[in-house]
C-alpha positions in Angstrom: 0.0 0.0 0.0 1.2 3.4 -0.4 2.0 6.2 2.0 0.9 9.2 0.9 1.3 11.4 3.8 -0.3 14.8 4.0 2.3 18.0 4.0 1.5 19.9 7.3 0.2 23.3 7.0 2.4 24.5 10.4 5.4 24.1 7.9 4.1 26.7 5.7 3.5 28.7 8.0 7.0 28.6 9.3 8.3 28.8 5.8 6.5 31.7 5.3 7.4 34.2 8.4 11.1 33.2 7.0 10.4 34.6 3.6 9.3 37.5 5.4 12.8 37.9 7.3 14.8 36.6 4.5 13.6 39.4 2.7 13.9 42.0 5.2 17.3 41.4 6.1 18.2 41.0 2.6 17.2 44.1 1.3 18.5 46.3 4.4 22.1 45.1 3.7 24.8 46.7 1.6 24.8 45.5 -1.3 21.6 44.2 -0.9 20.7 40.2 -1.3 18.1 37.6 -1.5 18.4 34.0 -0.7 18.2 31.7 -3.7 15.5 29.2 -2.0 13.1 32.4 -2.4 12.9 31.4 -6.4 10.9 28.2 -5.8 7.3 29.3 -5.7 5.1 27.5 -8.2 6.0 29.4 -10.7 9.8 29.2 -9.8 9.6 25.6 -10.0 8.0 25.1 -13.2 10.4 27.8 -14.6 13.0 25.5 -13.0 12.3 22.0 -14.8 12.5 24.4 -18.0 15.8 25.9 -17.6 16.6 22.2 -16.8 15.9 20.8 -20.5 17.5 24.0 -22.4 20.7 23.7 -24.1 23.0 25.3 -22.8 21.9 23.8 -19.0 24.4 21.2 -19.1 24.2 20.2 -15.3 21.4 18.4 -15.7 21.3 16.1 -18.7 25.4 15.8 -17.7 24.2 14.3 -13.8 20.9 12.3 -15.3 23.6 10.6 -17.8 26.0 9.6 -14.7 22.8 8.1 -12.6 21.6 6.1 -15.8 25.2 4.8 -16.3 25.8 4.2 -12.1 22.5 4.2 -10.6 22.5 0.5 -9.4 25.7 0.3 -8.6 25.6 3.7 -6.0 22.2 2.1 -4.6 24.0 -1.5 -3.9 27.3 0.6 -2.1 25.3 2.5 -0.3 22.6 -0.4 0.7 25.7 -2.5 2.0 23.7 -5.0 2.1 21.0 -4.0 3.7 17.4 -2.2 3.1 18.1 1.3 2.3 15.5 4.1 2.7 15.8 7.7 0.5 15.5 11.1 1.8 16.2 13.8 -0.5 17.4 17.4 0.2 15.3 20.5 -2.0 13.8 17.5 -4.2 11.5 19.4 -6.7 10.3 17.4 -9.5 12.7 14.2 -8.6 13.3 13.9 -12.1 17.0 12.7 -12.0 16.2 11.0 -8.7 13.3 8.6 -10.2 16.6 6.6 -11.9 17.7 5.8 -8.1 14.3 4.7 -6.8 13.6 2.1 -10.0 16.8 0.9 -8.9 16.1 0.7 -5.3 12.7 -0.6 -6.3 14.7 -3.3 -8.7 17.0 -4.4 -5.7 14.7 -4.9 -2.9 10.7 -4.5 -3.9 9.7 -1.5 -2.0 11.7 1.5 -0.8 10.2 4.8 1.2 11.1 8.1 -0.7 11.2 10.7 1.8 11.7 14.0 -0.3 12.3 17.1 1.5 11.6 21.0 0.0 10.3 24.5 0.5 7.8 24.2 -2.5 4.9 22.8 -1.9 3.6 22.8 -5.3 7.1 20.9 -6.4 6.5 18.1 -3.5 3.2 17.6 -5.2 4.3 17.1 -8.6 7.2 14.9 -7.4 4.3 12.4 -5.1 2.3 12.7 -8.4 4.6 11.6 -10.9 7.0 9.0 -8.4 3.5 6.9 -7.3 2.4 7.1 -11.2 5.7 5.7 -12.6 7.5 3.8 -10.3 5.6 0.7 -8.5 7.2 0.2 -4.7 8.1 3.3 -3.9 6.3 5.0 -0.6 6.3 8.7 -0.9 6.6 10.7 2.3 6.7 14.2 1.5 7.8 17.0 4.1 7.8 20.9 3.5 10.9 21.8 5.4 13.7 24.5 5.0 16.3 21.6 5.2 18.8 24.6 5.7 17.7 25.4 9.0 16.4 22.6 10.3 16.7 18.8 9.3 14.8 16.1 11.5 14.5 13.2 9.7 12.2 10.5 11.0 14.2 7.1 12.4 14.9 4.5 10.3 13.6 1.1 10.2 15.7 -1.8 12.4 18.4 -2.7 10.0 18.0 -0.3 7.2 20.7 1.9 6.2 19.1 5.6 4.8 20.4 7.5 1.8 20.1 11.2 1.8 20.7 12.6 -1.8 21.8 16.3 -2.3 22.3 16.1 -6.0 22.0 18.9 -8.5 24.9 20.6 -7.3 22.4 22.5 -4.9 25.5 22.4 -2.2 27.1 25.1 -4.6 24.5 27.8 -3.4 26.1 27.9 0.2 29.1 29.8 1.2 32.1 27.4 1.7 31.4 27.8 5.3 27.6 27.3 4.7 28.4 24.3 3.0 30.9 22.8 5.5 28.2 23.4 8.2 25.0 21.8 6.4 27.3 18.3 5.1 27.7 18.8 9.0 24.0 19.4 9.5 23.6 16.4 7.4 26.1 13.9 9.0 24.3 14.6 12.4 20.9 13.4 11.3 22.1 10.3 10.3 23.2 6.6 12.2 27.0 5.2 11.4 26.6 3.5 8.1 24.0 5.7 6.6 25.0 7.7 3.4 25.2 10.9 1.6 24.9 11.2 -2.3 26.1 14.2 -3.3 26.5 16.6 -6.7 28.7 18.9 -7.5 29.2 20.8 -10.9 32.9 21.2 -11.6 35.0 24.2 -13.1 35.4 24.0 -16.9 35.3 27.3 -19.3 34.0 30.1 -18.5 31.7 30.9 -22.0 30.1 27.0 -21.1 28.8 28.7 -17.4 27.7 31.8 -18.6 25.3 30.5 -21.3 24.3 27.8 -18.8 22.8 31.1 -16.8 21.8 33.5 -18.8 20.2 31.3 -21.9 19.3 33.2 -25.1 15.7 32.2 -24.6 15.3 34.4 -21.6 13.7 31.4 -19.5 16.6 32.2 -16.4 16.0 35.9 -17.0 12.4 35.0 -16.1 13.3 32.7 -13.3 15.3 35.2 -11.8 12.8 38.4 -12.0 10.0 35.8 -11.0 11.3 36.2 -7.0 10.4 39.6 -7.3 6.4 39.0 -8.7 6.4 36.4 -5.7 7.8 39.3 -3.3 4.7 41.2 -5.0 2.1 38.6 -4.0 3.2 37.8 -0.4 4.7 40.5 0.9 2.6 42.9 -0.6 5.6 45.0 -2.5 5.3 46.8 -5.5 8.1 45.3 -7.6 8.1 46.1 -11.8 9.9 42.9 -12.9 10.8 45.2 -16.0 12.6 47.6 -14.5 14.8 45.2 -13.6 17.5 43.4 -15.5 18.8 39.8 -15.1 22.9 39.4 -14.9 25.1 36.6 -14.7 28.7 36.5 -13.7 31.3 34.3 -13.6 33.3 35.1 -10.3 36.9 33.5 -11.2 38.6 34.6 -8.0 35.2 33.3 -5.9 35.1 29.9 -8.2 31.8 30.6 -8.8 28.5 31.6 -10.7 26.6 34.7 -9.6 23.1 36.0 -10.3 21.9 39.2 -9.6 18.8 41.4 -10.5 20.0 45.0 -11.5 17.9 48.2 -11.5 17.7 49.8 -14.9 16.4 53.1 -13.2 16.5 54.7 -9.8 13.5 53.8 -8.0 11.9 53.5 -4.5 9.9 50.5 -4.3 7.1 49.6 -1.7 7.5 46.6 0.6 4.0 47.0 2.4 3.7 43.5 4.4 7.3 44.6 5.9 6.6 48.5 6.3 9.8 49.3 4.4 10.7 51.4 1.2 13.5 50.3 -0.5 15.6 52.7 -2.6 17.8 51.8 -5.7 20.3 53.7 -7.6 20.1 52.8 -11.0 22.7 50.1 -11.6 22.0 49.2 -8.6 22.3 45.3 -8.1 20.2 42.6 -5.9 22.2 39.1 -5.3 19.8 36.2 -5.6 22.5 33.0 -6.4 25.4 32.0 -6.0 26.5 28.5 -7.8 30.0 27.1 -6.7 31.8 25.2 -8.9 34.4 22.4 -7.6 38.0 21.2 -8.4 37.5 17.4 -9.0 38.4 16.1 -5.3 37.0 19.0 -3.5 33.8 17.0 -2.9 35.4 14.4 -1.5 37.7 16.4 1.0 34.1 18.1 2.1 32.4 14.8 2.6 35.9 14.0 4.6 35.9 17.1 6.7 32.0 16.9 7.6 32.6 13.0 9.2 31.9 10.9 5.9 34.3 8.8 4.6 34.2 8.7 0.8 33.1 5.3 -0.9 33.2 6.1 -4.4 33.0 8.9 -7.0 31.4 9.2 -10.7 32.3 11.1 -13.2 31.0 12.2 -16.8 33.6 11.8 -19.5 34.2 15.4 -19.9 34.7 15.7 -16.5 32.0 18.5 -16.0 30.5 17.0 -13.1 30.6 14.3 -10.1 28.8 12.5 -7.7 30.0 11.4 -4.6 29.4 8.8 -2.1 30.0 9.2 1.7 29.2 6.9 4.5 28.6 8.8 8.3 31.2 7.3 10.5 
């Protein structure tokens, strides 16, 4: 039978009144920021899975390509002979992660998917599409800022758990932000359990920049869309178009940046916080940063947060990896 557990509303609500300091903070400091887990909103995460299949978004297709090629073999080292459980970290549509549960499905009948994420609309769609197309697999959906809080339910007697943080979604923290959530992570698990985790590597620069700022404008609209949810929630009076979407490549930083620049001078209205914001025109917001890795890095993170690597994958370019780590 399957579990199809109901996503508590008192998440939300938390959820929400972080939005609502997330933003304030944000838009008090010099230069002035936003957190990128503010883009998924429905419309964020349907904007998402399309920047997803475009051309020049190589992370994706390049990661789904290394779980099609390793899929059973990461599922049987981190089972170790056991019955393995899934949690996933930010899990949106599980596209990519539907390869591992057919195989975890394929190896031992029935395996419980717990995906974890700050859209509710993409935890839907992810339940929808997982109990449609793969037979065995339990879904147990939470809403949870996995960022600020990860309490994952207690495995089974004898079953090992597999958290995946794939997607190269670790390369939105700060090094230090990083270091602490792998540490975050390691805590929530038992000796034996695993982590699963994606990083996009450093390769030319022209092959990032297009992967972020796509000629079709579908980023560009992914990007200005956190503002139209600011509109809606926080009752501010954003004009997407007076904004402009840029994307950097930070060399010295290692890393992709994101930012939405005013085209004019403007004072804009945040009514649900009681603040006007000013902007000089040029003036830039930072919504992302995307690290990108030197191959080993990953492995000296897992290492430093109380994993000990298992094994690593690679695509034949060498564009991206995925890890393996076991808690000690």
């Amino acid at each position: 039978m399957r579990m199809t557990t109901t996503i508590p509303q008192i998440a939300a609500e938390r959820i929400s009144g972080r939005v609502a300091s997330a933003v304030e903070e944000g838009l008090a400091s010099q230069p002035k920021r936003l957190p990128p887990w503010l883009f998924y909103d429905a419309a964020g995460s349907e904007l998402f899975e399309q920047i997803t299949e475009l051309p020049e978004y190589y992370l994706t297709r390049t990661e789904r390509a290394i779980l099609a090629t390793h899929a059973d073999r990461m599922i049987a080292q981190a089972a170790d002979g056991r019955r393995l459980r899934i949690a996933e970290l930010g899990a949106g549509s599980a596209s990519k992660t539907r390869l591992l549960l057919a195989a975890a499905a394929r190896r031992q009948g029935v395996v419980v998917y717990e995906p974890l994420d700050v859209s509710m609309s993409a935890l839907e769609v992810a339940r929808e599409r997982i109990e449609r197309e793969i037979p065995g697999v339990e879904v147990a959906p939470r809403l949870v800022d996995y960022a600020h809080e990860l309490d994952l339910e207690p495995s089974d007697a004898g079953e090992r758990r597999l958290v995946l943080y794939i997607g190269s979604s670790i390369g939105n923290f700060e090094p230090e932000a990083a270091a602490m959530l792998l540490r975050r992570i390691h805590a929530s698990l038992q000796p034996g359990d695993g982590l699963l985790l994606g990083v996009d590597l450093v390769k030319e620069d022209s092959i990032l920049r297009a992967a972020y700022d796509d000629a079709a404008g579908v980023t560009s609209a992914f990007n200005r869309n956190l503002l139209t949810r600011l509109n809606r929630e926080l009752g501010a009076e954003f004009d997407a178009e007076t904004f402009a979407h840029r994307a950097v490549w930070n060399a010295a930083e290692s890393r992709m940046e994101m930012h939405l620049e005013s085209r004019v001078a403007q004072s804009v209205r945040v009514a649900g916080l009681g603040l006007d914001v000013n902007f000089r025109a040029g003036e830039r917001i930072h919504t992302e940063n995307s690290y990108k890795y030197w191959p080993g890095q990953a492995e000296a993170m897992l290492g430093a947060a109380g994993f000990a690597p298992v094994e690593s994958w690679m695509d034949a370019q060498g564009w991206f990896a995925v890890c393996l780590g076991r808690a000690e």
